[in-house]
DRENBA-469892 format. One record per atom (N, C-alpha, C): x, y, z; atom name. Coordinates in nm, 2 decimals. Example, Ala and Ser with C-alpha at 12.3 -4.5 7.8 and 13.67 -1.06 7.14 Angstrom:
BEGIN
REC,1.32,-0.57,0.78,N
REC,1.23,-0.45,0.78,CA
REC,1.32,-0.33,0.78,C
REC,1.28,-0.22,0.71,N
REC,1.37,-0.11,0.71,CA
REC,1.29,0.00,0.79,C
END
This chain:
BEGIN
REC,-5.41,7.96,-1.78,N
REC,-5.29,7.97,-1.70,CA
REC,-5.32,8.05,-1.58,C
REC,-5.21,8.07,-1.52,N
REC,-5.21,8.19,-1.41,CA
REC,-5.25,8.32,-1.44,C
REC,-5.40,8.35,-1.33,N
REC,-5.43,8.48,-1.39,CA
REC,-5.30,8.58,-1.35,C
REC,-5.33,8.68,-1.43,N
REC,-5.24,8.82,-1.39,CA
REC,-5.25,8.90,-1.28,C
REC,-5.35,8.92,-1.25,N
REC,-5.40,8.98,-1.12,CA
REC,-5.39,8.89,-1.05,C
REC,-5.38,8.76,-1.02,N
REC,-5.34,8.70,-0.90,CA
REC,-5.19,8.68,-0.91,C
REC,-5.10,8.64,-1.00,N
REC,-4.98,8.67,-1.02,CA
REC,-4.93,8.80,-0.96,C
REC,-4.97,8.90,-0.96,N
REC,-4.91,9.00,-0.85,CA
REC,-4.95,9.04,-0.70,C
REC,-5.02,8.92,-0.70,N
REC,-5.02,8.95,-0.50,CA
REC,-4.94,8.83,-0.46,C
REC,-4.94,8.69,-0.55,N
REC,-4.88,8.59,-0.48,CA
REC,-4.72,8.65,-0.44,C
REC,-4.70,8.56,-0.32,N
REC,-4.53,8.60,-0.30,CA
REC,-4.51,8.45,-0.22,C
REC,-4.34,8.44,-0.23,N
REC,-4.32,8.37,-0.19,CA
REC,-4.37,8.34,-0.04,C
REC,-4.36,8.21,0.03,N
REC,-4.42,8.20,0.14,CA
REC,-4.32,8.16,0.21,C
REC,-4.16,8.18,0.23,N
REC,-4.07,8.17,0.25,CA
REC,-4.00,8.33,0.30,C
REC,-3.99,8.40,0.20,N
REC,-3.94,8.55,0.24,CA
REC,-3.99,8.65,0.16,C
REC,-4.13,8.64,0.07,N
REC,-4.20,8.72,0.05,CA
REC,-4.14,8.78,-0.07,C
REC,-4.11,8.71,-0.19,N
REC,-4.03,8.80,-0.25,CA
REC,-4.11,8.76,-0.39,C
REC,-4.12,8.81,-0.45,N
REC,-4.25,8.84,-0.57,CA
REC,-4.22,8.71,-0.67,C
REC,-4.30,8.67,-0.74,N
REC,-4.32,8.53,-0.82,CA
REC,-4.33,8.56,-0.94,C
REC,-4.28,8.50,-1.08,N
REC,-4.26,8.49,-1.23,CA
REC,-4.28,8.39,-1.27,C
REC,-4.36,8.38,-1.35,N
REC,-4.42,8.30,-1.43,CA
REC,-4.21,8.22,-1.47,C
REC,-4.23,8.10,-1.50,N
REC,-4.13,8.03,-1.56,CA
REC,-4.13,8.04,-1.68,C
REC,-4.01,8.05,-1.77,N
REC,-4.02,7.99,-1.91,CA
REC,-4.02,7.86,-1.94,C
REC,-4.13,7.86,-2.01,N
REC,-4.14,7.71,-2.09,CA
REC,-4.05,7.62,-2.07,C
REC,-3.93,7.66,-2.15,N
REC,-3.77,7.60,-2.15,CA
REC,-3.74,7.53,-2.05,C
REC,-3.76,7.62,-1.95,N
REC,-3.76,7.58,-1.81,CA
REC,-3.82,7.47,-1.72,C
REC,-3.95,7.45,-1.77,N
REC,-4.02,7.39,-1.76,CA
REC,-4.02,7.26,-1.79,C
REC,-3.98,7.24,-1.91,N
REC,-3.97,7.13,-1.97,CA
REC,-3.87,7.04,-1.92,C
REC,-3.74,7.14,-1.95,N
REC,-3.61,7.08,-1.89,CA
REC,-3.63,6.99,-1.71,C
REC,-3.75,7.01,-1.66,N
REC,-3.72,7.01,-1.51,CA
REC,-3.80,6.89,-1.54,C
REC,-3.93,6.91,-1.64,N
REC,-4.01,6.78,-1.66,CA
REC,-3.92,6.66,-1.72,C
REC,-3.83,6.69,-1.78,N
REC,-3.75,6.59,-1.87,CA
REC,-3.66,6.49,-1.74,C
REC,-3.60,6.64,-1.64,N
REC,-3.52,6.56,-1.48,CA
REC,-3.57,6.47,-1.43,C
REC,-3.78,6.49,-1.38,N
REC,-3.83,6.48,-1.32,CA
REC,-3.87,6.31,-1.35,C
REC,-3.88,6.33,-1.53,N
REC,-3.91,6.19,-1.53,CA
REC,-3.75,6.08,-1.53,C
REC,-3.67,6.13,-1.50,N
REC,-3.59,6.04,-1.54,CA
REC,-3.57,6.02,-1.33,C
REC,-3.60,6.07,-1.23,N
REC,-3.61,6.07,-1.08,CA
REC,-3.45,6.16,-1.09,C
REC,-3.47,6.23,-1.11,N
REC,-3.35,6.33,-1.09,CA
REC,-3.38,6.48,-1.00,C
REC,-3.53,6.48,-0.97,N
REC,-3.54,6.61,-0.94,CA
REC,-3.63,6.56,-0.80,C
REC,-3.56,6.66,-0.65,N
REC,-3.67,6.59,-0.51,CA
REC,-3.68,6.81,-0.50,C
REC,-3.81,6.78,-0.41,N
REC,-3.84,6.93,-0.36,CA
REC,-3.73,6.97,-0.24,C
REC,-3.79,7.06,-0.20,N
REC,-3.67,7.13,-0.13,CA
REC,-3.74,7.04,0.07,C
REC,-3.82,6.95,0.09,N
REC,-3.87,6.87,0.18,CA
REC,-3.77,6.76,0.12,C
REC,-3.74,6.72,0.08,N
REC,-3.63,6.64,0.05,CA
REC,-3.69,6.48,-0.04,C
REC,-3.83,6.53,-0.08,N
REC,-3.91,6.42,-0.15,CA
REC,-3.87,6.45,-0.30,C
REC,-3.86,6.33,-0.38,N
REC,-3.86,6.32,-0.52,CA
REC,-4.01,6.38,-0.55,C
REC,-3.97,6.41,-0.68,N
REC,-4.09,6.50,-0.73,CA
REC,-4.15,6.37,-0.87,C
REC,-4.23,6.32,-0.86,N
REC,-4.28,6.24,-0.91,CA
REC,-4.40,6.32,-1.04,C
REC,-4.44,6.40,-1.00,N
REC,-4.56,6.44,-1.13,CA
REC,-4.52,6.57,-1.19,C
REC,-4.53,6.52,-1.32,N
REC,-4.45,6.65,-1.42,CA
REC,-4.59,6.77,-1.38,C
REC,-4.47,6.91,-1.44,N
REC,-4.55,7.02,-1.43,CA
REC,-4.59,7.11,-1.53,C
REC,-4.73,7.13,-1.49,N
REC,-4.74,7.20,-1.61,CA
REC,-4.72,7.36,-1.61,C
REC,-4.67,7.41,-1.56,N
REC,-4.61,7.53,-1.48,CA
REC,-4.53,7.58,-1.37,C
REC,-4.49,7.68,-1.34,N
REC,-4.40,7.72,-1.27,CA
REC,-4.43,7.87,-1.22,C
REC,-4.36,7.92,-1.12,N
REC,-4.37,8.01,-1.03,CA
REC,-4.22,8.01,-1.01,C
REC,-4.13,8.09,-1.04,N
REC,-4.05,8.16,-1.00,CA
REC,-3.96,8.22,-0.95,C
REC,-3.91,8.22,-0.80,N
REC,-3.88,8.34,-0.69,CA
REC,-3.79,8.42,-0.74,C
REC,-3.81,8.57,-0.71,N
REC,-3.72,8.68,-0.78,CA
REC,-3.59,8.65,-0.78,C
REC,-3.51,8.58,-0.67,N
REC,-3.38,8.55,-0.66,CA
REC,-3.33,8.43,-0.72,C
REC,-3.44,8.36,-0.83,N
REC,-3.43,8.26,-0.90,CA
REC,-3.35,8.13,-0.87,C
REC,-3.40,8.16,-0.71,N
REC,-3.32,8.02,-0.63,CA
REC,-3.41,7.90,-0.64,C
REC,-3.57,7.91,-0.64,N
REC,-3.66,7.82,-0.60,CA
REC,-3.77,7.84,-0.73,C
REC,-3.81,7.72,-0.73,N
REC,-3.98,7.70,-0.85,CA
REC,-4.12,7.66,-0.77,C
REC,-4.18,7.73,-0.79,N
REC,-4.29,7.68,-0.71,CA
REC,-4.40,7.60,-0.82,C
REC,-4.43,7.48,-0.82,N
REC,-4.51,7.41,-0.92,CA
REC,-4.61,7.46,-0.92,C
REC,-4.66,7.48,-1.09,N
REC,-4.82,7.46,-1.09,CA
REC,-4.87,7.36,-1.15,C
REC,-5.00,7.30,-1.10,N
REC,-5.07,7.19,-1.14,CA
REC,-5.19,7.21,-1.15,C
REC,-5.23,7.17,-1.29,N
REC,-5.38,7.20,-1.31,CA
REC,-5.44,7.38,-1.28,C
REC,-5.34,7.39,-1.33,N
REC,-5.35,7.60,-1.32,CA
REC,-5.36,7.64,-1.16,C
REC,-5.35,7.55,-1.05,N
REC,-5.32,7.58,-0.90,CA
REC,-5.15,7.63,-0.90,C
REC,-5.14,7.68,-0.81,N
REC,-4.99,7.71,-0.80,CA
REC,-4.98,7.64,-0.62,C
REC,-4.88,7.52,-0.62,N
REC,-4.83,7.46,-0.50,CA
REC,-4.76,7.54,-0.42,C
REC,-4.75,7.68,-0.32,N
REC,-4.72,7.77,-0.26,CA
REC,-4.72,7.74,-0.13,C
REC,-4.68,7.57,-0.15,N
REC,-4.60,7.51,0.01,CA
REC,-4.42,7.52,0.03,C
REC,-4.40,7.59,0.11,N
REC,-4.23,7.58,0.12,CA
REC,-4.15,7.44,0.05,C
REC,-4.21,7.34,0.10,N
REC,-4.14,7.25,0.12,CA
REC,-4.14,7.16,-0.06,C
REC,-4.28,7.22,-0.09,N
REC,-4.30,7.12,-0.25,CA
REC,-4.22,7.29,-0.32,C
REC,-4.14,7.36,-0.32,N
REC,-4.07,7.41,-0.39,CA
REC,-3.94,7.34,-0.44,C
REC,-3.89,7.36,-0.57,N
REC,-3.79,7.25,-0.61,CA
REC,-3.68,7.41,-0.64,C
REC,-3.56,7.40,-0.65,N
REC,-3.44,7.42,-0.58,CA
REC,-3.40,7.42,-0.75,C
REC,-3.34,7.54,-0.79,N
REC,-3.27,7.59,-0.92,CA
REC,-3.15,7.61,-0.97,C
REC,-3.07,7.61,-0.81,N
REC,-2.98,7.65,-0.83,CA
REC,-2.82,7.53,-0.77,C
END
C-alpha cells in the first residue's frame, strides 16, 4: 500500500491540506458507483477504472485515487464526496 513516510508529506494539490488513507468501506462503495457509471472526477470525466485505493482530503470533500499503489494527485482525476 501507501508507504507511511510518503503519506505524510503528500498534500493536497489543490489547497494543501493533508491526505488519509480511505476506508475500505469507502472504497468499495465508490467501486460498486463506479461500475454501475455513476461516479465522473471532479474534470467532469466518468471514472471508468475501479480503485484500489484512496487518498483522502482533511475536509473530506475530495478522494484522490490510488492505482497500482501510485496515488493520482491530479486536481482534476479527484472524485468529489460530498
Amino acid at each position: 500500500m501507501i508507504n507511511p513516510d510518503l503519506l505524510e508529506i503528500l498534500r493536497c494539490p489543490d489547497n494543501r491540506q493533508r491526505l488519509a488513507l480511505a476506508d475500505p468501506s469507502l472504497v468499495a462503495s465508490l467501486n460498486e458507483r463506479i461500475a454501475k457509471g455513476e461516479i465522473s472526477n471532479r474534470g467532469g470525466n466518468r471514472v471508468s477504472q475501479q480503485l484500489d485505493a484512496g487518498l483522502v482530503r482533511e475536509d473530506g470533500a475530495f478522494l484522490y485515487p490510488v492505482r497500482r499503489n501510485i496515488p493520482i494527485m491530479l486536481i482534476d482525476e479527484a472524485i468529489g464526496l460530498r
